[in-house]
C-alpha positions in Angstrom: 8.5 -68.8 -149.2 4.9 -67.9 -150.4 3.5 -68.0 -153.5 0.3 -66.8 -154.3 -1.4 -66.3 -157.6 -3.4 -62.9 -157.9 -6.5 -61.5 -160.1 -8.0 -58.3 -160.4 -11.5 -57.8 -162.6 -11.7 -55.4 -165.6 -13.9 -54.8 -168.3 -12.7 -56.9 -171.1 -11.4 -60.4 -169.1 -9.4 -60.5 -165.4 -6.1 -59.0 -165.2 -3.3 -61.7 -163.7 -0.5 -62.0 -161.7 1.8 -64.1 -159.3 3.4 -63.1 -156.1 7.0 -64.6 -154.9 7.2 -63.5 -151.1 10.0 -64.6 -149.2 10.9 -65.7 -145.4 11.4 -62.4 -144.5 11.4 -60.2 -147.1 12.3 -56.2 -146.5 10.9 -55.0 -149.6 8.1 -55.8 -152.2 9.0 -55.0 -155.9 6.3 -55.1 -158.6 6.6 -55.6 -162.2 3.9 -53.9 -164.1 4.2 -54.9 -167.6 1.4 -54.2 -170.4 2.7 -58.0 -172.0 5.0 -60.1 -171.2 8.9 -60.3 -171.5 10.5 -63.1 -172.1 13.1 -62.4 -169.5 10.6 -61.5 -166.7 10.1 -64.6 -164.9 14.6 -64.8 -164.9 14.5 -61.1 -163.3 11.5 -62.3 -160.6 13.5 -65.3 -159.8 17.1 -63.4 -159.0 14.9 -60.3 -157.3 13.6 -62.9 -155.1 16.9 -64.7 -154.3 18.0 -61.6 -153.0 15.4 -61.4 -150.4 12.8 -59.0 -152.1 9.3 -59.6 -152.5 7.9 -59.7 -156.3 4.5 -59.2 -157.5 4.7 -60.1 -161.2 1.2 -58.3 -162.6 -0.3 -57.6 -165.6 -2.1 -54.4 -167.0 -4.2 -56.0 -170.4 -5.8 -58.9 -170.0 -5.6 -61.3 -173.0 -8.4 -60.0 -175.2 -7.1 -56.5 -174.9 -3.5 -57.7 -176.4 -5.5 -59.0 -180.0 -5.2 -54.6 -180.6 -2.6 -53.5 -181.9 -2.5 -49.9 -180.2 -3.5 -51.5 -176.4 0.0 -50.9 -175.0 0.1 -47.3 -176.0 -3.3 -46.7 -174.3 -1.5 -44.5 -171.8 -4.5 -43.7 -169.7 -5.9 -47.0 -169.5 -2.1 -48.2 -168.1 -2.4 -45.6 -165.6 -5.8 -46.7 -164.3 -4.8 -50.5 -164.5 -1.7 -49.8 -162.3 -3.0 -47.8 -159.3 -6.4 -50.4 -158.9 -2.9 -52.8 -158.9 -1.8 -50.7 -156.0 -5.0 -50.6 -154.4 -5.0 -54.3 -154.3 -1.7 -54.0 -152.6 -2.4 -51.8 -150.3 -5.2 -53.9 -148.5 -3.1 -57.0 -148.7 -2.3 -58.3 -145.4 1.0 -59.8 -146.9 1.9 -56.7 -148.8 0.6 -53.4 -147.0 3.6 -52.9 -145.0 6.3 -53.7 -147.3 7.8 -50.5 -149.1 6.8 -50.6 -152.6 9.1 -50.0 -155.9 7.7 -50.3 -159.0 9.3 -51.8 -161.7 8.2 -51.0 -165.8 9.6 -51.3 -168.7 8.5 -49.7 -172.5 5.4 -48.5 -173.1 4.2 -48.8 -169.4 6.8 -46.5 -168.8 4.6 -42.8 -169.0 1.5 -44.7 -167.0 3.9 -45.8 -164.2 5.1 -42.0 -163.7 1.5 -41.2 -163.5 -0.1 -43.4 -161.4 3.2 -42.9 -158.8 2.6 -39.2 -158.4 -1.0 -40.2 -157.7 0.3 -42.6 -155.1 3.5 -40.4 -153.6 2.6 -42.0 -150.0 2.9 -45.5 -151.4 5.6 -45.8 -153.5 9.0 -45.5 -152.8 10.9 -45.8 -155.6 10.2 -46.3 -159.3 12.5 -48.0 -162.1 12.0 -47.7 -165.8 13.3 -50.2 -168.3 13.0 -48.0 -171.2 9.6 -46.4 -172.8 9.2 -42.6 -173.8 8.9 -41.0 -170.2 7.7 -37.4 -171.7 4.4 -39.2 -172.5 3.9 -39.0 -168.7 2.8 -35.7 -169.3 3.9 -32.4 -167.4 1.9 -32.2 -164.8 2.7 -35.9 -163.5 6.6 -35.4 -164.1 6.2 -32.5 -161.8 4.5 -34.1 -159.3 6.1 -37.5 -159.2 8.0 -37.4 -155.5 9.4 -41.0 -155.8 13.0 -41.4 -156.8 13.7 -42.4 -160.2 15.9 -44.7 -162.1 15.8 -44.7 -166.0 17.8 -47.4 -167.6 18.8 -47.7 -171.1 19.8 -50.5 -173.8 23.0 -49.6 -175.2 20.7 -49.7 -178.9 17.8 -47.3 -177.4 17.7 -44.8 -180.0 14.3 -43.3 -178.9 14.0 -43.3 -175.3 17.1 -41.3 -174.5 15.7 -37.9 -176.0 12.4 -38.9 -174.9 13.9 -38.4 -171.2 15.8 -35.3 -172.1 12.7 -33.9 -172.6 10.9 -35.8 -169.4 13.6 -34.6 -167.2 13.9 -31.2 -167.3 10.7 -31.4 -165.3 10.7 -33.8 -162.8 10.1 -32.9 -159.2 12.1 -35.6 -157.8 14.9 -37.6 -157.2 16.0 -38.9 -160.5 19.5 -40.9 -162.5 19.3 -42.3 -165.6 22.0 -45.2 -166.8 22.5 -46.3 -170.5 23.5 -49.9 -169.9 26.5 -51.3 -171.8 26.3 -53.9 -174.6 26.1 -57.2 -172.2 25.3 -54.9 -168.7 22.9 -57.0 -166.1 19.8 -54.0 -165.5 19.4 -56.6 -162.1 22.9 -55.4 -160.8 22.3 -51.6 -162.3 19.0 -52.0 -160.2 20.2 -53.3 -156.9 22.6 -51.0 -156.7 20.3 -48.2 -156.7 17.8 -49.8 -154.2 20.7 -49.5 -151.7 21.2 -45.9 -152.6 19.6 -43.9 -149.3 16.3 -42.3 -150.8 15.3 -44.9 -152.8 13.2 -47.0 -151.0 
């Protein structure tokens, strides 16, 4: 098992993560989160026992958090996550490794956009939540990876969000509304070992 603590530079302090890469991993998954969750380091820690390569990153540093609008910044998101994919993409560890990306909330729409930028490096894309419609058109029509939406039972605004989002994507897509109680890990692995989806 390797760990390895990561840090890319941007303009108001360094953005940080941590990669988990196991003895022979298959697959790299990376959690792009604009803050973090408190159940994020539980869902690294059963991805990884399953055998998959996790890159745990953030897209605000801490200075950027102190506003109260930061995770909404849509465009910013979008920029933050592909110079995260760049970094993977020249990683000796990583490169190889087919790449899904894992968001939830408001880095939702930027993770749509930044994988139609990057259809040639990731393979599959999961959304915890977040309005996807604030993707835009153009990205939802563009966006080749296969997509899985997930629900909380309680999620009031991001189901018609994706009624909206979906009558345009180009792709692959399923949504599932979890049940009250409902592991999104199992919901997720599932779907991984769907063919098509990386």
């Amino acid at each position: 098992m390797l760990h390895r603590d990561l840090s890319l530079p941007a303009a108001h302090g360094p953005l940080y993560g941590r990669l988990a890469l196991p003895d022979g991993a298959g697959k790299l998954l990376l959690i792009a989160r604009a803050h973090r969750r408190p159940d994020d380091e539980v869902l690294a820690d059963a991805l990884v026992g399953h055998g998959i390569a996790v890159l745990d990153m953030n897209l605000l540093s801490s200075h950027e958090l102190q506003f109260a609008d930061a995770t909404q910044n849509v465009p910013r998101l979008s920029e933050r996550l592909l110079d995260v994919l760049e970094l993977i993409r020249i990683d000796g560890d990583l490169e190889r490794l087919p790449l899904t990306v894992l968001t939830h909330g408001d880095s939702t729409p930027a993770a749509i956009r930044a994988a139609a930028r990057r259809d040639a490096q990731v393979d599959a894309l999961i959304c915890h939540g977040g309005l996807a419609d604030r993707a835009g058109l153009q990205s939802l029509q563009l966006l080749t990876a296969p997509l899985l939406m997930l629900f909380e039972h309680d999620d009031d605004s991001g189901p018609p969000a994706w009624e909206r989002a979906s009558r345009h994507l180009g792709g692959p897509h399923a949504m599932h509304r979890l049940a009250a109680g409902e592991s999104p890990l199992a919901v997720m692995l599932q779907w991984l070992k769907t063919p098509g989806t990386g």
